[in-house]
C-alpha positions as CSV (number, residue, x, y, z in Angstrom):
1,X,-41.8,29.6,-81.1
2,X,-44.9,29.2,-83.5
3,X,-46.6,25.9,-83.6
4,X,-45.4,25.2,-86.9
5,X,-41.6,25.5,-86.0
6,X,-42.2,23.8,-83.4
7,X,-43.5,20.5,-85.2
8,X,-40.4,20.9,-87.5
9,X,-37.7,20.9,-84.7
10,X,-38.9,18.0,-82.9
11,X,-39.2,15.6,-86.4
12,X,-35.2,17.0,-87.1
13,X,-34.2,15.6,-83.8
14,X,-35.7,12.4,-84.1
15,X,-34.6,11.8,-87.6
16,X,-31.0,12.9,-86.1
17,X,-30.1,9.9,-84.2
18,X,-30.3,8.0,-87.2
19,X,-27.8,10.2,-89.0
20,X,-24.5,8.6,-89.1
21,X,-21.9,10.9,-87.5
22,X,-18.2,12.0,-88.9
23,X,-15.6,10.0,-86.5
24,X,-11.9,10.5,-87.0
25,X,-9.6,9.1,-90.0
26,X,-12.4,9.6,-92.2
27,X,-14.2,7.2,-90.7
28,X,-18.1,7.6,-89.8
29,X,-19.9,6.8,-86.4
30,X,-22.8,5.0,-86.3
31,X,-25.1,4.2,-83.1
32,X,-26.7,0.9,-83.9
33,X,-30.2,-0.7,-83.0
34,X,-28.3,-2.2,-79.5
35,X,-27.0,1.8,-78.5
36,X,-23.3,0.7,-79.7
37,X,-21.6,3.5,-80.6
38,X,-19.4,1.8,-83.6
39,X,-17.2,3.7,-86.2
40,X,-17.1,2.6,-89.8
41,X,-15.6,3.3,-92.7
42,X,-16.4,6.3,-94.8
43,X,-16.7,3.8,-98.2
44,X,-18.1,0.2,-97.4
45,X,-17.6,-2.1,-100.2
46,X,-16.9,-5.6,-98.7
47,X,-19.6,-6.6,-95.8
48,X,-20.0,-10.3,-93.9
49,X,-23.0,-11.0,-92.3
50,X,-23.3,-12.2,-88.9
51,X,-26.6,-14.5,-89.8
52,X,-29.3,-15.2,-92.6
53,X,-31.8,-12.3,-91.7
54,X,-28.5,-9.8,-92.3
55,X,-27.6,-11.8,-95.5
56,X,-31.2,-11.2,-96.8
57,X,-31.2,-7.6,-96.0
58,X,-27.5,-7.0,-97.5
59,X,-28.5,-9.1,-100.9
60,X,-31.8,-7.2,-101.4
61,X,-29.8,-3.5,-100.8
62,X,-26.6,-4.0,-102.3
63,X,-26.3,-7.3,-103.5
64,X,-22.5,-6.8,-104.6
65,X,-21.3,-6.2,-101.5
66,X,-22.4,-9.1,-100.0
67,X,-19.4,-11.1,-99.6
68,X,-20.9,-14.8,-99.0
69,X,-23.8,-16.8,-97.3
70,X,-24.1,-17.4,-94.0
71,X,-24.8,-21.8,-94.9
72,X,-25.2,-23.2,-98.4
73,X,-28.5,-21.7,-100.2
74,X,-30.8,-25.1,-101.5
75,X,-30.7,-26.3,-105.1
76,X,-33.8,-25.1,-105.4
77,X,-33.3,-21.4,-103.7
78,X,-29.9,-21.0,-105.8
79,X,-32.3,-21.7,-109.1
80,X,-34.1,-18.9,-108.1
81,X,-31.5,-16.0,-108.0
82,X,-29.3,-14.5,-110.5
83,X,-26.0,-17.0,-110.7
84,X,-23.6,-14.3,-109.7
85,X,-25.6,-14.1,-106.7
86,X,-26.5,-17.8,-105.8
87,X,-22.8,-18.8,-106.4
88,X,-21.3,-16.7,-103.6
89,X,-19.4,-18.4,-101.0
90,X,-20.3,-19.5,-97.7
91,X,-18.9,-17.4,-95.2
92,X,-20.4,-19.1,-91.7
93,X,-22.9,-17.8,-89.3
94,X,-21.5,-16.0,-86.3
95,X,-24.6,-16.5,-84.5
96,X,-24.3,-20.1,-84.6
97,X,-22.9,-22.7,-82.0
98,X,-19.9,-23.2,-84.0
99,X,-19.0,-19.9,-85.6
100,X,-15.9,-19.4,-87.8
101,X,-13.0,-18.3,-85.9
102,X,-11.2,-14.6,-85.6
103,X,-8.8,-15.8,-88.3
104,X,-10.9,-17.1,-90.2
105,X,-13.5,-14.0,-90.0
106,X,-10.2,-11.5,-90.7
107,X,-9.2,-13.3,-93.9
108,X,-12.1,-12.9,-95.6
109,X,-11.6,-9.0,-95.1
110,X,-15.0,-7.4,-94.6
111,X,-15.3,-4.0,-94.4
112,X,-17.9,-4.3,-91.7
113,X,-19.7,-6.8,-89.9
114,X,-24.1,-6.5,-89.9
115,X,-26.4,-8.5,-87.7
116,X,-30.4,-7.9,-87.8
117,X,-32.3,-9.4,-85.5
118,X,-32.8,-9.6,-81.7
119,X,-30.8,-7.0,-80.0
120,X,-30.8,-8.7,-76.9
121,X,-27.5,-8.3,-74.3
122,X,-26.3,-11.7,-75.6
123,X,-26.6,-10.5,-78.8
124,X,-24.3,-7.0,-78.1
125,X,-22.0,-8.6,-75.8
126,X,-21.0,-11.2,-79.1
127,X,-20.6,-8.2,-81.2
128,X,-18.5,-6.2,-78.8
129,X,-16.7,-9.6,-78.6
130,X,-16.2,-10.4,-82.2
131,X,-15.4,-6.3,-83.2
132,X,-13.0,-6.8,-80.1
133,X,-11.2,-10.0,-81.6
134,X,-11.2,-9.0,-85.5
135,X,-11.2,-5.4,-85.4
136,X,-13.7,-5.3,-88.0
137,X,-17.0,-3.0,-87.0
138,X,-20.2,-4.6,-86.1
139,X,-23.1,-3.3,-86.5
140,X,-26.7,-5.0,-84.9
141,X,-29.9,-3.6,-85.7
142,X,-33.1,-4.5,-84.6
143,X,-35.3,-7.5,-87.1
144,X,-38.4,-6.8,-86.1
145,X,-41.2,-6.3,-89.0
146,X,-41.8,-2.7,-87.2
147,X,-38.6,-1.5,-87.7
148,X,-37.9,-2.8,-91.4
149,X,-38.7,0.5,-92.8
150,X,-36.2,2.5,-90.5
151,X,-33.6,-0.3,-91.1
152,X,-33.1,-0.2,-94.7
153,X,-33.4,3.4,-94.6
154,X,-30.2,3.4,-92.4
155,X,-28.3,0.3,-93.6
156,X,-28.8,1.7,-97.2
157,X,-27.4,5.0,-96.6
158,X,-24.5,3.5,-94.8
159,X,-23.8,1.5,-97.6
160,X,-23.7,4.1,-100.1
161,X,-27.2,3.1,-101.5
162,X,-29.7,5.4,-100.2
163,X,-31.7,5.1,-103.1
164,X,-32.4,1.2,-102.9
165,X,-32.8,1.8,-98.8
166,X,-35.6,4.4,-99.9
167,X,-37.3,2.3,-102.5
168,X,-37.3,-1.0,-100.7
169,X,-38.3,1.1,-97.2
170,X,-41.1,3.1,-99.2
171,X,-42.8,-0.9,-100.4
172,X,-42.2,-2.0,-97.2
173,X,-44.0,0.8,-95.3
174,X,-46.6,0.6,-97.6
175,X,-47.7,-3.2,-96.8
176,X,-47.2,-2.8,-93.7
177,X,-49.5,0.4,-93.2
178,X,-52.1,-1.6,-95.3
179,X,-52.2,-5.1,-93.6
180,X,-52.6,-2.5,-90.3
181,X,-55.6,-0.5,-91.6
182,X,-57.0,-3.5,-93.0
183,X,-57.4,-5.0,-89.6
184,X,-58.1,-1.9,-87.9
185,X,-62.1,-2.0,-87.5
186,X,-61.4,-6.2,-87.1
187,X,-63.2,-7.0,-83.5
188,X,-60.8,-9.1,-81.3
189,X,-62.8,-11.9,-81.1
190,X,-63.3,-11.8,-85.0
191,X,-59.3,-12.9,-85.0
192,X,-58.8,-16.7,-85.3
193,X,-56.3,-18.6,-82.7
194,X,-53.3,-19.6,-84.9
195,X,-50.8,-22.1,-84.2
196,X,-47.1,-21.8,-86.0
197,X,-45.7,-25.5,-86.1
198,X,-42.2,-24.9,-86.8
199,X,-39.9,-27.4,-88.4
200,X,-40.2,-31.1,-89.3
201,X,-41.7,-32.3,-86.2
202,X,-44.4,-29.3,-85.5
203,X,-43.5,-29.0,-81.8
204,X,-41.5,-25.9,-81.7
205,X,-43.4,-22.7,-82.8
206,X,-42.7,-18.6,-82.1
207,X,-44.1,-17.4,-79.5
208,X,-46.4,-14.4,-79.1
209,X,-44.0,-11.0,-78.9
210,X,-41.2,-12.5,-79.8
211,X,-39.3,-12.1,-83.6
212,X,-40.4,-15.5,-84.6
213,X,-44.3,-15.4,-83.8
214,X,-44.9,-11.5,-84.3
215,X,-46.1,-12.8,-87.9
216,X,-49.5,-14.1,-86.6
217,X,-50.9,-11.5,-84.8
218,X,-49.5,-8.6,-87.5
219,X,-51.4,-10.8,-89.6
220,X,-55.0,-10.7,-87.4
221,X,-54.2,-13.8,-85.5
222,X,-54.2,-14.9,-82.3
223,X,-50.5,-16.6,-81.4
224,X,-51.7,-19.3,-79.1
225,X,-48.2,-19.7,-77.9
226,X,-47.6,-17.7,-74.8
227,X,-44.6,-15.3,-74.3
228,X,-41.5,-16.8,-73.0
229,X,-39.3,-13.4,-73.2
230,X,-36.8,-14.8,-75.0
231,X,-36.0,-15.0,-78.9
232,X,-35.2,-19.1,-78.8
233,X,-38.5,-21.2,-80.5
234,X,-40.5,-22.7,-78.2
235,X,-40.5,-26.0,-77.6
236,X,-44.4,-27.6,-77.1
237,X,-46.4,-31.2,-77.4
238,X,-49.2,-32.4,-78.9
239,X,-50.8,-32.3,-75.7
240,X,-50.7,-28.3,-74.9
241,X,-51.3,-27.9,-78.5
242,X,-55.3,-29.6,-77.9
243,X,-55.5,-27.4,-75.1
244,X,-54.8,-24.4,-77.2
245,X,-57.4,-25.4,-79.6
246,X,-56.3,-23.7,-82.5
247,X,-58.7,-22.0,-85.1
248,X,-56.0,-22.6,-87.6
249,X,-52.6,-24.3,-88.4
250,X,-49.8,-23.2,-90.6
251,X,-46.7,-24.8,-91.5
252,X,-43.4,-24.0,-93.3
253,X,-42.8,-28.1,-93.7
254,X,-44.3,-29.9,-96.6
255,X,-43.7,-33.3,-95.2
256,X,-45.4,-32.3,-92.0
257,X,-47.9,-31.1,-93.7
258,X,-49.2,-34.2,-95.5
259,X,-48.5,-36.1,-93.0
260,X,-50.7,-34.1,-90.2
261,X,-53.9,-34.8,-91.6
262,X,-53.1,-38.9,-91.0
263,X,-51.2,-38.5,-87.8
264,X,-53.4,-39.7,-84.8
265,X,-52.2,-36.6,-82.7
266,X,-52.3,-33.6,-85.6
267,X,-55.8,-35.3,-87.3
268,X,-57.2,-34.8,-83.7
269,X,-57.0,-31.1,-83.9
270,X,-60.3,-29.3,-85.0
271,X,-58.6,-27.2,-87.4
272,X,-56.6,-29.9,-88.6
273,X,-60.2,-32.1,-89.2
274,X,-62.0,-28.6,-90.6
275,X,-59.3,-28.5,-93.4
276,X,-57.9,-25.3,-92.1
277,X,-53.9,-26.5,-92.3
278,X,-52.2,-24.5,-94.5
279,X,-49.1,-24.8,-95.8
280,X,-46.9,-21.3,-96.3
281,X,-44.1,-21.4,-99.2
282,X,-40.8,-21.5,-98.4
283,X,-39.1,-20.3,-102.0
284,X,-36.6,-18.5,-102.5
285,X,-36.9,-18.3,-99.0
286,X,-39.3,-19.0,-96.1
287,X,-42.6,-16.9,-96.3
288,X,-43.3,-17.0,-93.0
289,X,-39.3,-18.0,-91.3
290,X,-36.1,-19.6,-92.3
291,X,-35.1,-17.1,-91.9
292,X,-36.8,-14.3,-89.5
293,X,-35.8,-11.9,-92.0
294,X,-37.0,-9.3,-94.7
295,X,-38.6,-12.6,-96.5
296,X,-41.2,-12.6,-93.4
297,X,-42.9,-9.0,-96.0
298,X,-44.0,-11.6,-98.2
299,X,-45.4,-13.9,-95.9
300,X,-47.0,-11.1,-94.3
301,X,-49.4,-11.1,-96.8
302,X,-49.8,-14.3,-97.5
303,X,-50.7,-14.9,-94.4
304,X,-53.2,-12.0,-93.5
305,X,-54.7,-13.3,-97.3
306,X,-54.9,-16.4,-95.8
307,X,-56.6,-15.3,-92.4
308,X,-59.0,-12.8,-93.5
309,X,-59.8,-13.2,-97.4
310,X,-62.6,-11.1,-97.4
311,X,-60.9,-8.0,-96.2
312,X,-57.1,-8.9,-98.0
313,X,-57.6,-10.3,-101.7
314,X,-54.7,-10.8,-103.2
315,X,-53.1,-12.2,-106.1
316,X,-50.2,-14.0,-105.1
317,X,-48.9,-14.8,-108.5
318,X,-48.3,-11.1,-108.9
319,X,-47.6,-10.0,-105.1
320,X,-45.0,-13.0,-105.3
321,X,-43.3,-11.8,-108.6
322,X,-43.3,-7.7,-107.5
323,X,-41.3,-8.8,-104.3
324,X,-38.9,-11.0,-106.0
325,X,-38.1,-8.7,-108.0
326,X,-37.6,-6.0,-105.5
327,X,-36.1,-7.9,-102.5
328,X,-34.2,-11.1,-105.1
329,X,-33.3,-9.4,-107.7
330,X,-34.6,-11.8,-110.0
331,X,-38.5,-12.0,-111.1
332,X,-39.8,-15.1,-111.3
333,X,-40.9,-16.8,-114.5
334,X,-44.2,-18.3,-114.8
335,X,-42.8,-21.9,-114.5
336,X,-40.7,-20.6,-111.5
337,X,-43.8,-19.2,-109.9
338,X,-45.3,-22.4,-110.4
339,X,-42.7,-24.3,-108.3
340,X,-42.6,-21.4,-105.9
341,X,-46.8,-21.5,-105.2
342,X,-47.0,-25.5,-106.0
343,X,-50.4,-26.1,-104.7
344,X,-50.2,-29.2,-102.0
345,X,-51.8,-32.8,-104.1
């Protein structure tokens, strides 16, 4: 077998066990991100998602078959979408400590069940559980930035809408194959030590390697917070924080983040005191989390712009309004884009 032929038969079988597979009564098999092995129907139309990182993905592929958010969307979020869109019902999050019931889950009458995000045993076992109770397919595929391309590759052409899966995969490959070349020749001690202070209080964060913190370092940071091998945040104090000494802060919170620069503990910080806090957007939804989702593309840039300026200038007014209208469906006005990049006071 020449070279040549050679090259070509190994690329067929890996893109093969991606390939859905005919199953019986029309139906189609599909091994998902966990090694389920899960049959589907043929003609999806009606799907539920198990969380908001699959209710992200579902709305930027096929937006009409996404039958309801996981929790109410914010005023402010809803403004931002188109109103046939924003106005969909809330479903409940299956992931959550109180998810809706089997009965409740069956009347809504999805054709299929997605989850994207950790594919972790817990994770499988409550889809096996859920498929079990409902009879409805479920389907789990791994979140991770990585493996966004792949994802709406597959997810797309399962849902009828290879097209979209192509063209969102195609941007998405694209930034991320950038932002990695870009930081290619960066030396390791040329990447600053970042700290991720998640939610109102600042004292949970991502950790490194895990979905939450894989942001920073894809970004050219250091995350400061060590791996815990699990996907829950990590929970920290001020205390380890000033051992960590970060190089730079970043927030998704806007009250935290006027209030750090005051607060006895945060002001202590060096990067706090060297005016190197920075506050990420969180419109339509969370640049950098809330959720750990396909939104995370944007803040990928941000983020790396925000990092490294001199090897990533960008114009976010335009980066901002390109990705909207990919991934939202809905590009931003100029007034909207004012709201979505306010500057902090």
């Amino acid at each position: 077998m020449t070279g040549h032929r050679l090259r070509v038969l190994l690329l067929l079988l890996c893109l093969w066990r991606f390939l859905p597979t005919p199953a019986l009564a029309g139906g189609i098999e599909v091994t998902d991100s966990a090694g389920r092995h899960v049959t589907i129907p043929a003609a999806v139309q009606r799907v539920m998602p198990a969380g908001p990182p699959a209710a992200l993905l579902l709305y930027a592929l096929a937006p009409e078959k996404l039958i309801g958010w996981p929790s109410a969307l914010s005023p402010d979020s809803q403004g931002l979408l188109p109103p046939a869109y924003a106005g969909l019902p809330v479903v409940g999050r299956l992931t959550s400590k109180k998810p809706p019931t089997a009965e409740a889950i069956a009347k809504l009458h999805p054709d299929l069940i997605l989850d994207i995000g950790d594919v972790e045993p817990e994770y499988a076992a409550l889809a096996d559980t859920i498929q079990r109770q409902t009879g409805i397919p479920y389907l789990l595929f791994d979140g991770r930035l990585a493996h966004t391309p792949e994802i709406l590759r597959q997810v797309g052409a399962l849902l009828g809408e290879a097209a979209a899966g192509q063209r969102l995969a195609d941007y998405t490959e694209g930034e991320l194959k950038q932002i990695a070349a870009g930081l290619a020749a960066l030396p390791p001690a040329e990447r600053p030590g970042v700290y991720y202070a998640r939610g109102a209080t600042g004292l949970q964060t991502g950790p490194a390697g895990s979905l939450l913190g894989e942001i920073v370092d894809m970004a050219g940071g250091r995350n400061l917070a060590p791996p815990t091998g699990s996907s829950a945040p990590a929970k920290t104090s001020l205390a380890e924080i000033a051992r960590w000494d970060p190089d730079v802060v970043i927030t998704q919170d806007a009250g935290l983040y006027h209030a750090m620069p005051t607060d006895p503990g945060w002001g202590a910080l060096r990067a706090v005191q060297a005016h190197r806090l920075h506050l990420a957007p969180e419109l339509p939804f969370g640049w950098i989390d809330e959720p750990p989702g396909i939104n995370r593309l944007l803040g990928l840039r941000w983020l790396a712009a925000t990092l490294h300026p001199e090897i990533f200038p960008w114009d976010e007014r335009a980066g901002a309004q390109e990705f909207c209208g990919l991934f939202y469906h809905a590009k931003p006005s100029d007034a909207a884009l004012d709201r979505i990049l306010a500057s902090p006071p």
